[in-house]
C-alpha positions as CSV (number, residue, x, y, z in Angstrom):
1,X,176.6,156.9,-3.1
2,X,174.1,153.9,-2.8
3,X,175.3,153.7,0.8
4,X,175.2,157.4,2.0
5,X,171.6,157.0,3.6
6,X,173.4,155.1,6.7
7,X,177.0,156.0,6.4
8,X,176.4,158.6,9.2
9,X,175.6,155.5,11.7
10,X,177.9,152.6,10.6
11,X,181.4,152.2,9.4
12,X,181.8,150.9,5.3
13,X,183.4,147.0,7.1
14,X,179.8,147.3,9.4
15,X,177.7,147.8,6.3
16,X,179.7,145.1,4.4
17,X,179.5,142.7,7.3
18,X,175.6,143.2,8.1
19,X,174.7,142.6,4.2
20,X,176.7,139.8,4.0
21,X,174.8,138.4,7.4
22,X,171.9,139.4,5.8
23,X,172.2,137.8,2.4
24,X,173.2,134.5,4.3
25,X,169.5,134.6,5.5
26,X,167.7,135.2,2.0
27,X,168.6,134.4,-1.7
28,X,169.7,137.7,-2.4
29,X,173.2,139.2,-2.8
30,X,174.4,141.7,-0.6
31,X,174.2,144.4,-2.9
32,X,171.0,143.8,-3.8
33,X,169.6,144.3,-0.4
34,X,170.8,147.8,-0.2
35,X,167.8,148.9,-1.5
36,X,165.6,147.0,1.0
37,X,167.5,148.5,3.8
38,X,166.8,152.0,2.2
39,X,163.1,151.1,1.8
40,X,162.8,150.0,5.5
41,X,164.7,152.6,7.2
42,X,161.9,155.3,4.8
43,X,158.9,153.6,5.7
44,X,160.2,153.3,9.5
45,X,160.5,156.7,9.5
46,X,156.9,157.2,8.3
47,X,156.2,155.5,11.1
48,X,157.6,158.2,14.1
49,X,160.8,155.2,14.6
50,X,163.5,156.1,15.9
51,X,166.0,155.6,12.8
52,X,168.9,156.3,14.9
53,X,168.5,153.3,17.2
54,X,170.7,150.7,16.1
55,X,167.6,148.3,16.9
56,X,165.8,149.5,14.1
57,X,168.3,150.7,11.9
58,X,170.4,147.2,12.3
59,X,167.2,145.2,12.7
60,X,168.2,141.4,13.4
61,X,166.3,139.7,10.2
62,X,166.0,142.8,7.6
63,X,163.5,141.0,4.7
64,X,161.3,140.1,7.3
65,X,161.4,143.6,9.2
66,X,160.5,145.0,5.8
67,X,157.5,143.2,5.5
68,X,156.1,143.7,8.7
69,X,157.2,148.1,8.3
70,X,155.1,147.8,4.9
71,X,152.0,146.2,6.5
72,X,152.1,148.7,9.7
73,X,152.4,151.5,6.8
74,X,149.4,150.5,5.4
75,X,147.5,150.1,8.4
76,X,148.5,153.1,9.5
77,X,147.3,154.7,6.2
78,X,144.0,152.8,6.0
79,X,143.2,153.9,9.8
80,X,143.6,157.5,8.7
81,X,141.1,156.9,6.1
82,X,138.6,155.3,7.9
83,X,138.5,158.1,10.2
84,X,138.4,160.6,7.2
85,X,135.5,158.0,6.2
86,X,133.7,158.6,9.6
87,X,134.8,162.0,10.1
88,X,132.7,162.5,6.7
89,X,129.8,160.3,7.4
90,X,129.1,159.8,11.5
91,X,126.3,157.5,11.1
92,X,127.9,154.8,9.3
93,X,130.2,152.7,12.0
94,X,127.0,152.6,13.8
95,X,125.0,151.2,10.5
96,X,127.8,148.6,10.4
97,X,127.4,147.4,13.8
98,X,123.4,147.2,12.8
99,X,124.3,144.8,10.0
100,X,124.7,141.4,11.8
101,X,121.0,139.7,11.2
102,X,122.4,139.9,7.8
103,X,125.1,136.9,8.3
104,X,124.1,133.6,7.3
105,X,125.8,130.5,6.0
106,X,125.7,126.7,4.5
107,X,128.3,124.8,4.3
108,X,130.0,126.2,0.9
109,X,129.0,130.2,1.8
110,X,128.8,132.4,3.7
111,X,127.7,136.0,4.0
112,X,129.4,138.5,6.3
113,X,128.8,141.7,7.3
114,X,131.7,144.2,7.8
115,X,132.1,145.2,11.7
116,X,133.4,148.6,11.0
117,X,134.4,151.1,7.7
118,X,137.9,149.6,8.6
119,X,137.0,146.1,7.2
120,X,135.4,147.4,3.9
121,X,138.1,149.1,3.3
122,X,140.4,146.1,3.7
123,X,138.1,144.4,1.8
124,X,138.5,147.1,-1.3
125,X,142.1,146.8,-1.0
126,X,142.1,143.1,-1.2
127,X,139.7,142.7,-4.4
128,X,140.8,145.9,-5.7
129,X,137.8,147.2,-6.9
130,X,135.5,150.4,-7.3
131,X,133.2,149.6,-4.9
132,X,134.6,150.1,-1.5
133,X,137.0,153.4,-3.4
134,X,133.9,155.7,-3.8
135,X,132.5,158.1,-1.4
136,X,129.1,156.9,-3.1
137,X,129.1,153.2,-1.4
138,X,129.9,154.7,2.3
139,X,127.3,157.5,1.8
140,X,124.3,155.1,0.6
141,X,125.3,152.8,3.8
142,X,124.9,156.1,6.1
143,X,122.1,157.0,4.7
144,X,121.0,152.9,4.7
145,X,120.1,153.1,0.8
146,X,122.0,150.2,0.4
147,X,124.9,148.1,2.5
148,X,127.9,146.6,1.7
149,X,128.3,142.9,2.3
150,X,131.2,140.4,2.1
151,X,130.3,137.0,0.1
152,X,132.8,134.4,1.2
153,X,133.8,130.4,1.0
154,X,132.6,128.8,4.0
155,X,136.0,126.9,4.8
156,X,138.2,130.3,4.4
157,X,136.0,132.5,6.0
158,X,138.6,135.7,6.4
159,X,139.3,135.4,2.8
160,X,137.8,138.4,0.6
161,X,135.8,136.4,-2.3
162,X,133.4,139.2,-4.0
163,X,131.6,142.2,-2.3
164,X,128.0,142.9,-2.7
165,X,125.9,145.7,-2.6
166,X,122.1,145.2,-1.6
167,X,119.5,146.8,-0.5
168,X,117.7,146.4,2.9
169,X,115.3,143.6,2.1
170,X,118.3,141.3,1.0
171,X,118.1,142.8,-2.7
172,X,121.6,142.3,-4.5
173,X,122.4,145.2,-6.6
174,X,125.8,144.3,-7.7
175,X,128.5,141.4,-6.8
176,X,132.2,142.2,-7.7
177,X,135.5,140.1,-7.3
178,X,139.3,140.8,-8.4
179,X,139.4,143.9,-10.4
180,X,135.5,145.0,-10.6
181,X,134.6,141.3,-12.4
182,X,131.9,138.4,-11.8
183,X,134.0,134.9,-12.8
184,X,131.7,132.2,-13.8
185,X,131.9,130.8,-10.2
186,X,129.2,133.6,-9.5
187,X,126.8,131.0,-11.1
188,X,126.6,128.4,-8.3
189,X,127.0,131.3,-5.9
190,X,123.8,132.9,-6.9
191,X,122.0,129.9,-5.6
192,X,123.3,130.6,-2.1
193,X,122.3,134.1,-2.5
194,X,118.9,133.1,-3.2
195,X,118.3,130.8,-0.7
196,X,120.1,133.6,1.8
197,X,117.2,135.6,0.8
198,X,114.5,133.7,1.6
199,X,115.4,133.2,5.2
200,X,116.6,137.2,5.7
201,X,113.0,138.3,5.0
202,X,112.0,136.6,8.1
203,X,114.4,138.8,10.1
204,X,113.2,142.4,8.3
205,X,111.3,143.9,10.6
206,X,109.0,147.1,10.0
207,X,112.0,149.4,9.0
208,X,113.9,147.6,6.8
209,X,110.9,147.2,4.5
210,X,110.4,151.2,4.7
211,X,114.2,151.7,4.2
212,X,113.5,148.9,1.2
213,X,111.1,150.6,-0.5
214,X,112.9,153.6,-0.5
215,X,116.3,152.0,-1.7
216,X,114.2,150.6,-4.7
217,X,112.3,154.0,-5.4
218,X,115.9,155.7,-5.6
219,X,118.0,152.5,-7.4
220,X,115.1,153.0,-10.3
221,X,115.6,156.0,-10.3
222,X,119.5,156.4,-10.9
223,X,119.4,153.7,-13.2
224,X,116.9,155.8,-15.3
225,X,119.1,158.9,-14.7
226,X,121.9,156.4,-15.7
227,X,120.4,155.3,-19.2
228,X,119.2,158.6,-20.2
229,X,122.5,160.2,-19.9
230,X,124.0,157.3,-22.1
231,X,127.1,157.0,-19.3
232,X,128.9,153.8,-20.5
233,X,131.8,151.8,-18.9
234,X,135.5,151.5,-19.9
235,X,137.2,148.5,-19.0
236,X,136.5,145.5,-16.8
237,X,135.8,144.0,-20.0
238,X,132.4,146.1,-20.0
239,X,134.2,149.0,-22.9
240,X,131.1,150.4,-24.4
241,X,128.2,149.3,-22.5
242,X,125.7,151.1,-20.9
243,X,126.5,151.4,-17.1
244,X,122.6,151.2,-16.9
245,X,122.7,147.5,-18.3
246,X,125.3,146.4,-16.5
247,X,123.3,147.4,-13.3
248,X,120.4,146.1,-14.5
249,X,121.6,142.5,-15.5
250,X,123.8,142.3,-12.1
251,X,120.2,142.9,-10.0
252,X,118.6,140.1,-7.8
253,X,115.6,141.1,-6.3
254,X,114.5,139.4,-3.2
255,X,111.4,138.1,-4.7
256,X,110.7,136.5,-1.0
């Protein structure tokens, strides 16, 4: 019964004598990569394969084979979203190519700026956090209330570290890691963030200081919205606190 998804292509001795090549190449036991085969075949299918082939349905190195289906899967998935994202808001890929005079680094950070709506949302899956999931973060970039920035270690530069939201003038409205938290490293990193300040507001140019003003106006705004409604947080180790505070204590003005 375990076997009946590819009994219609191979013979019960060809199954037994492709596990058992199989298992020779990974710690498993045959029968326990019957259900990687299944997986694989499903996913491959996802993917418009051709199932039937016996390249793809008696791929060479199976474990492997499986890895690289489950990554195409989700690139796959995550470029359907991204157009969804763009589809939704049409300003915002060219927002992120506008978003460059914003990289800076030293020799422990960096800042850098997403290249596309494809990245942040690589970057959400990575960190698994709220910020790059809501509609709310890619509708403020369109609209260039606020932009989403990528705050990584200087020596692993690819590596997501935490996202941060700010403001046009270089203010930081919030910084998130793993799981919507700030770990105490956020401490020393907050000095690179201030000294990345400083040398931004030589780059803003007429606009970005509009835009900023703006982006403050309306941040003040929603926070006051925020407070006055009483909306608290559940989880992320915030469970009863005031949304509004946590915004508010996660601010750095640029006070350039």
């Amino acid at each position: 019964t375990e076997l009946s998804f590819i009994l219609d292509r191979m013979s019960p001795e060809q199954i037994k004598n492709y596990l058992e090549k199989q298992a020779e190449e990974s710690e498993k036991k045959p029968k326990d990569l019957v259900g990687t085969w299944k997986d694989y075949l499903d996913m491959a299918e996802k993917l418009g394969l051709n199932v039937k082939d016996s390249i793809v349905y008696r791929v060479r190195k199976l474990e492997l084979r499986h890895n690289e289906v489950i990554q195409m899967l989700r690139d796959k998935e995550m470029d359907l979203k991204a157009d969804e994202v763009v589809e939704k808001f049409p300003t915002i890929e060219a927002v992120c190519e506008s978003l460059k005079k914003y990289e800076y680094k030293d020799q422990k950070y960096q800042i850098v700026a997403p290249r596309n709506v494809k990245d942040i949302l690589a970057e959400g899956n990575e960190l698994k956090h709220c910020i790059t999931g809501k509609e709310t973060y890619f509708d403020r970039m369109a609209k260039q209330k606020s932009y989403l920035l990528f705050l990584r270690k200087t020596d692993t530069p690819e590596k997501p570290y935490y996202t941060l939201e700010v403001e046009p003038d270089g203010t930081v409205r919030q910084k998130r890691t793993y799981f919507d938290r700030q770990n105490p490293d956020i401490e020393e990193a907050k000095k690179f963030l201030v000294k990345w300040q400083k040398q931004l507001t030589r780059k803003l140019n007429k606009e970005d200081k509009i835009l900023s003003l703006k982006s403050r106006d309306l941040r003040k705004k929603e926070i006051e919205d925020l407070r006055k409604k009483k909306v608290k947080v559940n989880g992320f180790g915030f469970t009863g606190k005031l949304l509004a505070d946590i915004l508010e204590e996660d601010l750095m003005e640029n006070a350039a």
